[in-house]
C-alpha positions in Angstrom: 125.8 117.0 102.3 124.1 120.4 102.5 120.8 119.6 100.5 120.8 116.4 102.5 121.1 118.1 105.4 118.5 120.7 104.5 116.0 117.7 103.5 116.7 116.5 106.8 115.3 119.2 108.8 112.6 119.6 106.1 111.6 115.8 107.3 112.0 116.2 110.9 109.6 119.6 110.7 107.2 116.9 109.4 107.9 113.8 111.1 107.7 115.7 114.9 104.3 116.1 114.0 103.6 112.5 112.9 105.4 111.1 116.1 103.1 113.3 118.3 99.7 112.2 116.8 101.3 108.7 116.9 102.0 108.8 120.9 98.0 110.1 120.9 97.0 106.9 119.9 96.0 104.5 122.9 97.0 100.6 122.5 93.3 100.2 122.1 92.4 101.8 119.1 95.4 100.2 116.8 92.4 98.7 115.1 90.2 102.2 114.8 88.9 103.0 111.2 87.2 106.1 110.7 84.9 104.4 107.8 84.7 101.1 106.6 87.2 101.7 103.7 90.0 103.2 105.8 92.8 101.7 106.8 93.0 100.7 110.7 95.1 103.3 112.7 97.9 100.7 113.3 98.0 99.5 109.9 98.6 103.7 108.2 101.6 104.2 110.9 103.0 101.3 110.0 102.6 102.4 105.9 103.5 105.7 106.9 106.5 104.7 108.4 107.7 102.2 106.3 106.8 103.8 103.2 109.5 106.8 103.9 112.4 104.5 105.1 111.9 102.5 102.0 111.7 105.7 100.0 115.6 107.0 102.2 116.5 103.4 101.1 115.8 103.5 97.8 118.0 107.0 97.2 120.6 105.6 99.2 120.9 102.8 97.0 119.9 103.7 93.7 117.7 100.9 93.3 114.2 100.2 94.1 114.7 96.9 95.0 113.6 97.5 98.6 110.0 98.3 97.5 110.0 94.4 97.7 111.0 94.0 100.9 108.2 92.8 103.4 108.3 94.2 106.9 106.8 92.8 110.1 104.0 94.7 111.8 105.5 96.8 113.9 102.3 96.5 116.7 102.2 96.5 119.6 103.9 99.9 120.3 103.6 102.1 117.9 105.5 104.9 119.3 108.3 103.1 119.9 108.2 101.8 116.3 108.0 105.2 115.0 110.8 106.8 117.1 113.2 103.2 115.8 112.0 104.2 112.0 112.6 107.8 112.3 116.1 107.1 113.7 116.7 104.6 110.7 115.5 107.0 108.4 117.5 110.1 109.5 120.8 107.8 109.2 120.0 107.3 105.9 118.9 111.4 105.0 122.1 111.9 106.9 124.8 109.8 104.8 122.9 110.8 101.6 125.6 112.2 98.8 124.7 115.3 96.4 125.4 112.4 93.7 123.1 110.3 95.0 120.4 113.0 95.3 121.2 113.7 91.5 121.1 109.8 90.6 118.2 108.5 88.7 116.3 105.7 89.9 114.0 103.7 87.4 110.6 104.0 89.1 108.9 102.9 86.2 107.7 99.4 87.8 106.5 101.2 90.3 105.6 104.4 89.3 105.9 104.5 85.5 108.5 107.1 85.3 112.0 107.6 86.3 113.1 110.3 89.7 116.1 111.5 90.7 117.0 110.8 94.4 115.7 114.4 95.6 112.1 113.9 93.9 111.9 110.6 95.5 112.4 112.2 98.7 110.0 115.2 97.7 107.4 112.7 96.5 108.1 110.6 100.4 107.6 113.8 102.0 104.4 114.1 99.7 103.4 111.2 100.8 103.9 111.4 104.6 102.1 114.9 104.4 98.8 113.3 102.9 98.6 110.1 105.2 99.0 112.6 108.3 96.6 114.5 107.8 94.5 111.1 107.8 96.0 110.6 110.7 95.1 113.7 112.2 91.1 113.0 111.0 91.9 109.8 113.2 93.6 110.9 116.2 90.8 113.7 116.3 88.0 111.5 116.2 89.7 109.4 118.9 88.7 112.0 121.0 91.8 114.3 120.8 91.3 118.1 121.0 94.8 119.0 121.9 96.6 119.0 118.9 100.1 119.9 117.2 100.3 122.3 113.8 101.0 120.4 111.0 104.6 121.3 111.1 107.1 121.6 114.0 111.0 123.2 114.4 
């Protein structure tokens, strides 16, 4: 439970950050693209968000059958939406085993290779890391100038 624990906090340090730029962003602008190719504002929290609790899922049960789950659109408030994932997410971390952190997952539909539970969590964190600081471009070109570092206690 120690390098679960650990990965927790490594998360949270991360997530914080994520929740703040997500409360920064005004009912209004759910649809806001930076370019024409982005994806809308409403549409990356929601990846963002349900990409790492399907990642947590995954480790948790060895199997990456949830990457074929659907989930609704979590409009109209994204904050809330992010504070209900983030608690789902840390229940997860939380009850994660050292076995299951040392368990390999066959990725290879998905990914074409196999993890163990910890890389799939490194390659969530990974993930979450790259799409904030889209979300930062966004949140920034929303007209915010006060913003959080990139990483929080």
């Amino acid at each position: 439970m120690e390098r679960a624990q650990k990965f927790l906090n490594y998360f949270l340090s991360h997530r914080k950050v994520t929740n703040e730029l997500i409360k920064k962003i005004d009912e209004n602008n759910y649809d806001y693209k930076p370019t024409e190719t982005s994806m809308a504002a409403g549409k990356l929290v929601t990846h963002m968000l349900t990409s790492f609790y399907m990642f947590s899922k995954t480790v948790k049960e060895g199997s990456p059958a949830v990457f074929g789950e659907k989930f609704e659109e979590i409009a109209p408030n994204l904050s809330e939406a992010a504070e209900n994932y983030t608690e789902k997410t840390i229940e997860i971390i939380s009850s994660l085993t050292n076995d299951e952190l040392e368990r390999t997952i066959d990725m290879s539909r998905i990914f074409g290779m196999e993890f163990t539970g910890i890389q799939l969590l490194q390659l969530a964190i990974d993930h979450e890391i790259h799409h904030k600081g889209n979300l930062f471009v966004y949140v920034r070109e929303m007209g915010h100038t006060e913003l959080p570092m990139f990483v929080s206690r």
